[in-house]
C-alpha positions in Angstrom: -0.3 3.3 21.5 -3.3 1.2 22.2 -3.2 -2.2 21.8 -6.1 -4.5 20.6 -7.8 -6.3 23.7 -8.0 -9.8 22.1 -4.2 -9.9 22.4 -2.5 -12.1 25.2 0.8 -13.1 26.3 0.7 -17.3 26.4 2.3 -19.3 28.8 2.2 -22.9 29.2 3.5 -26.2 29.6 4.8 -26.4 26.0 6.4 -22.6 26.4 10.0 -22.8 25.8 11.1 -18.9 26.9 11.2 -18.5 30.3 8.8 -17.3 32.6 11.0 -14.3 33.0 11.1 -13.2 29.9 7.3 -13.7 29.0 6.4 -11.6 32.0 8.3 -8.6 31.2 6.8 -9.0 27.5 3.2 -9.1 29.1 4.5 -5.9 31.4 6.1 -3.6 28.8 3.1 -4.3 26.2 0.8 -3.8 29.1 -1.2 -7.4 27.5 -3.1 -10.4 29.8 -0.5 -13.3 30.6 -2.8 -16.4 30.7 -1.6 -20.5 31.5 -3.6 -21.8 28.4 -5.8 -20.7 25.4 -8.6 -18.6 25.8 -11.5 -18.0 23.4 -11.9 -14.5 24.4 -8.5 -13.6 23.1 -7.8 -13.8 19.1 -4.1 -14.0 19.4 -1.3 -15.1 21.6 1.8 -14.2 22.0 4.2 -17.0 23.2 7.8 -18.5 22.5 8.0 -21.9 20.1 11.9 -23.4 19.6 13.1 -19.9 21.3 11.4 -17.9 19.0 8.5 -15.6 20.2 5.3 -15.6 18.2 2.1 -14.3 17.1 -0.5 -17.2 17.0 -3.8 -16.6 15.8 -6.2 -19.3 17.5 -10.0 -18.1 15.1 -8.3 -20.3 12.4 -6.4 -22.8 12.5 -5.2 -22.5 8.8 -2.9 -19.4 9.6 0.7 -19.9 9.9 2.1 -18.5 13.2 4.0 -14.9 12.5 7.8 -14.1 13.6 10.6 -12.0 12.3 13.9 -13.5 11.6 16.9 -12.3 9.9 18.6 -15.6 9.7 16.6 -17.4 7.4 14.0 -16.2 4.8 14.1 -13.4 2.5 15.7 -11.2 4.7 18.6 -13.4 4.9 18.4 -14.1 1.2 18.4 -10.6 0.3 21.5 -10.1 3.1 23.7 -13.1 0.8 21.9 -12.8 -2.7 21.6 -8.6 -3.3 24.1 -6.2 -1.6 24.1 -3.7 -4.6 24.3 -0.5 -4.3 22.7 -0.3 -7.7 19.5 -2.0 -6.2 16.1 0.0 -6.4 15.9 0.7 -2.7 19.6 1.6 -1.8 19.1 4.3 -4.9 15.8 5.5 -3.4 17.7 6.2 0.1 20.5 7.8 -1.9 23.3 5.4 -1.4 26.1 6.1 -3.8 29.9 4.9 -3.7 31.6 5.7 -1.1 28.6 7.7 0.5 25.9 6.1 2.8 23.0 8.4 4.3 21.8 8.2 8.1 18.4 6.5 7.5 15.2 6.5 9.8 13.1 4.0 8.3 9.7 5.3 9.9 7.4 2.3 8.8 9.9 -0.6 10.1 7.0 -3.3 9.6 9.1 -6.7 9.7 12.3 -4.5 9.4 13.5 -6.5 5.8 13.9 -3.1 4.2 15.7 -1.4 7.5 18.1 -4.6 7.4 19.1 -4.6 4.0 20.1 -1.1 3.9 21.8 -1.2 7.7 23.9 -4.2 5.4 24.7 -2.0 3.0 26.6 0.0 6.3 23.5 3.0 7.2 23.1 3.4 9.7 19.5 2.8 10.7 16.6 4.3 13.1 14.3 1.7 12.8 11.0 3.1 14.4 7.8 0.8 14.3 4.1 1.8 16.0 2.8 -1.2 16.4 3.6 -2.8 20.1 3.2 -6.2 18.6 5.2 -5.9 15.5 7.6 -4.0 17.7 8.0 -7.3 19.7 8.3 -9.9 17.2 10.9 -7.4 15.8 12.6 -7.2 18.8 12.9 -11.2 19.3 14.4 -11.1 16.0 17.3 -8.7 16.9 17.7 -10.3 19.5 18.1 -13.5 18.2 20.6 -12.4 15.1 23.4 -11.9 17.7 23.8 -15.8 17.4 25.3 -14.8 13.9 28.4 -13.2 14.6 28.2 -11.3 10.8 24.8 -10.0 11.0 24.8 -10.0 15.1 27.5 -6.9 13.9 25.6 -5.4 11.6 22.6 -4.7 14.1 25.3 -3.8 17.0 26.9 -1.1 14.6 24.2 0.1 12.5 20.4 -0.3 13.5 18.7 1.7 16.7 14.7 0.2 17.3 12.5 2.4 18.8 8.7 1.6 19.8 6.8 4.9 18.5 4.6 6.4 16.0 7.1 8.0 13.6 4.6 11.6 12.9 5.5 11.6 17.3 9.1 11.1 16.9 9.9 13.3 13.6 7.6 15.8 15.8 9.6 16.0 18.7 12.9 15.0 18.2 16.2 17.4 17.5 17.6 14.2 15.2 18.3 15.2 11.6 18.5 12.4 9.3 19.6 12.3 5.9 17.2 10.0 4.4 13.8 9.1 5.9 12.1 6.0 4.4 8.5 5.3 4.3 6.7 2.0 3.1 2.8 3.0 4.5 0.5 -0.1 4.6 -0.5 -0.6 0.7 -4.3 -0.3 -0.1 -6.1 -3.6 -0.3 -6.4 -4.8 -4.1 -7.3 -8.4 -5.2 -4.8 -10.7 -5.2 -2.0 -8.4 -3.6 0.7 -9.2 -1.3 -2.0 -7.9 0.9 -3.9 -11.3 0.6 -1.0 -13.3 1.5 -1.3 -14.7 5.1 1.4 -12.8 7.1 0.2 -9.7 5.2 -3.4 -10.6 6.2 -2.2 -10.8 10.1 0.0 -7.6 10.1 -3.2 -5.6 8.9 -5.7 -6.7 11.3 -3.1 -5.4 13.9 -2.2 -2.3 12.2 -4.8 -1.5 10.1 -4.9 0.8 7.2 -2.6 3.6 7.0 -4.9 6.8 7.6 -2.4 9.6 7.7 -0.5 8.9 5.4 -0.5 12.7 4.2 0.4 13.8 7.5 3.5 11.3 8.0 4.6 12.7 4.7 5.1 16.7 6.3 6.4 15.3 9.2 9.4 13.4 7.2 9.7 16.3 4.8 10.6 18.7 7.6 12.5 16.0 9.4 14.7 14.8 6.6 18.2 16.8 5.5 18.3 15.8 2.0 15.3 13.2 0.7 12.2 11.4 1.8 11.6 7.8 -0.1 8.1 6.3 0.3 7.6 2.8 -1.3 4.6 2.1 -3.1 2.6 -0.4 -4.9 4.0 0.3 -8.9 0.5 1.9 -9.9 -0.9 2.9 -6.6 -1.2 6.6 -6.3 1.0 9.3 -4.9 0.8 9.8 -1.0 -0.5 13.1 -1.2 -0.8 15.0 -4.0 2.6 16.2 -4.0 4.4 15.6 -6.8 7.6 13.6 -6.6 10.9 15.0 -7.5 11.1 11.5 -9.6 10.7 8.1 -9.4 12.1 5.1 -9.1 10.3 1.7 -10.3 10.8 -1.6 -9.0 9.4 -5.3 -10.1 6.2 -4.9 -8.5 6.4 -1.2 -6.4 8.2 2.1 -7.1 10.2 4.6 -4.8 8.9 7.6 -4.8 11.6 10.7 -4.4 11.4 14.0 -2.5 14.6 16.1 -3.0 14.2 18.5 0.0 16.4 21.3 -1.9 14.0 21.1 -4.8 10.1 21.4 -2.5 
């Protein structure tokens, strides 16, 4: 998992994680640790009020990007909309008294993983991106300082840094449900546009094999696969759903494995 080379780790005066900590962020994403700004790195990754996060320092207009569970929509969606009867627990196959063993192979900023691990699945968070994987990391981390959703995270979710066709490749793990929400295609005025969109593409990029990540999760999952997509995007691959779920402004689409 390569990482882009205009990435460092910052550390200066104004830093308020340790030294410790930054170090071993620098070591285990293999990334520059630098004392102040440099103009041949695009983004920095340092700690602001405890929190670690992804500057970008070629504009100055872009927020800085973090994960956090305890404010936000995550946490909105975690008191607001616990119902079973919600679009995405039905697309994982959540049903009274019955909750699948999810890996959510596309954990991005890990909303979706969160909400269902809420809902008590348990959760295999698994996210390709080092940097994503990071931020994500702080955020568990982080959410312990809420003893409710601190629990939730303890009981429930498992993270794991990897590229998800890898993992469903290799590992003896049989999950119920595995969840998939690949990056959605570029269209005017999408979600895509907004800023913290913008800055998780340029670090991940388009989603290329997204046919491939499809077989793996078909041959990896006991009873469904569920890929999220934009409401009148096309299908993956051109395999044909077993149905579909729609959404406000996305859809679920549903692979019964007994029925492929």
């Amino acid at each position: 998992m390569d990482i882009k080379p205009q990435i460092a780790v910052l550390k200066d005066s104004t830093t308020t994680g340790t030294t410790a900590e930054l170090i071993d962020i620098a070591r285990r994403l293999n990334l520059p640790l630098i004392n102040t700004p440099d103009p041949n790195f695009s983004h920095v990754l340092t700690f602001c009020e405890a929190r670690l996060e992804l500057h970008t320092l070629t504009t100055a207009k872009r927020s800085p990007l973090s994960v956090d569970f305890l404010s936000g929509p995550a946490y909105y969606r975690f008191i607001h909309d616990r119902r079973i009867s919600q679009p995405l627990a039905k697309a994982v196959g959540i049903k009274r008294g019955y909750r699948p063993k999810v890996l959510d192979g596309t954990a991005g900023f890990g909303e979706d993983g969160f909400v269902l691990a809420s809902l008590g699945c348990t959760v295999t968070m698994i996210e390709r991106s080092p940097i994503i994987w990071a931020l994500l990391a702080d955020a568990v981390t982080r959410s312990m300082n809420n003893q409710a959703i601190g629990a939730i995270f303890n009981r429930n979710v498992t993270l794991k840094l990897a590229d998800t066709i890898d993992y469903l490749s290799s590992s003896s793990n049989i999950h119920d449900t595995v969840f998939l929400d690949p990056m959605y295609p570029s269209l005017p005025k999408s979600s895509l546009n907004k800023q913290r969109m913008r800055t998780l593409r340029e670090l991940v990029g388009d989603d290329h094999d997204g046919s491939e990540l499809l077989n793996v999760a078909l041959k990896g999952a006991r009873k469904r696969v569920a890929v999220k997509r934009p409401i009148r995007a096309v299908t993956l691959d051109d395999r044909k759903p077993t149905f579909t779920i729609p959404a406000k402004s996305s859809r679920y689409d549903i692979y019964l494995i007994p029925y492929l």
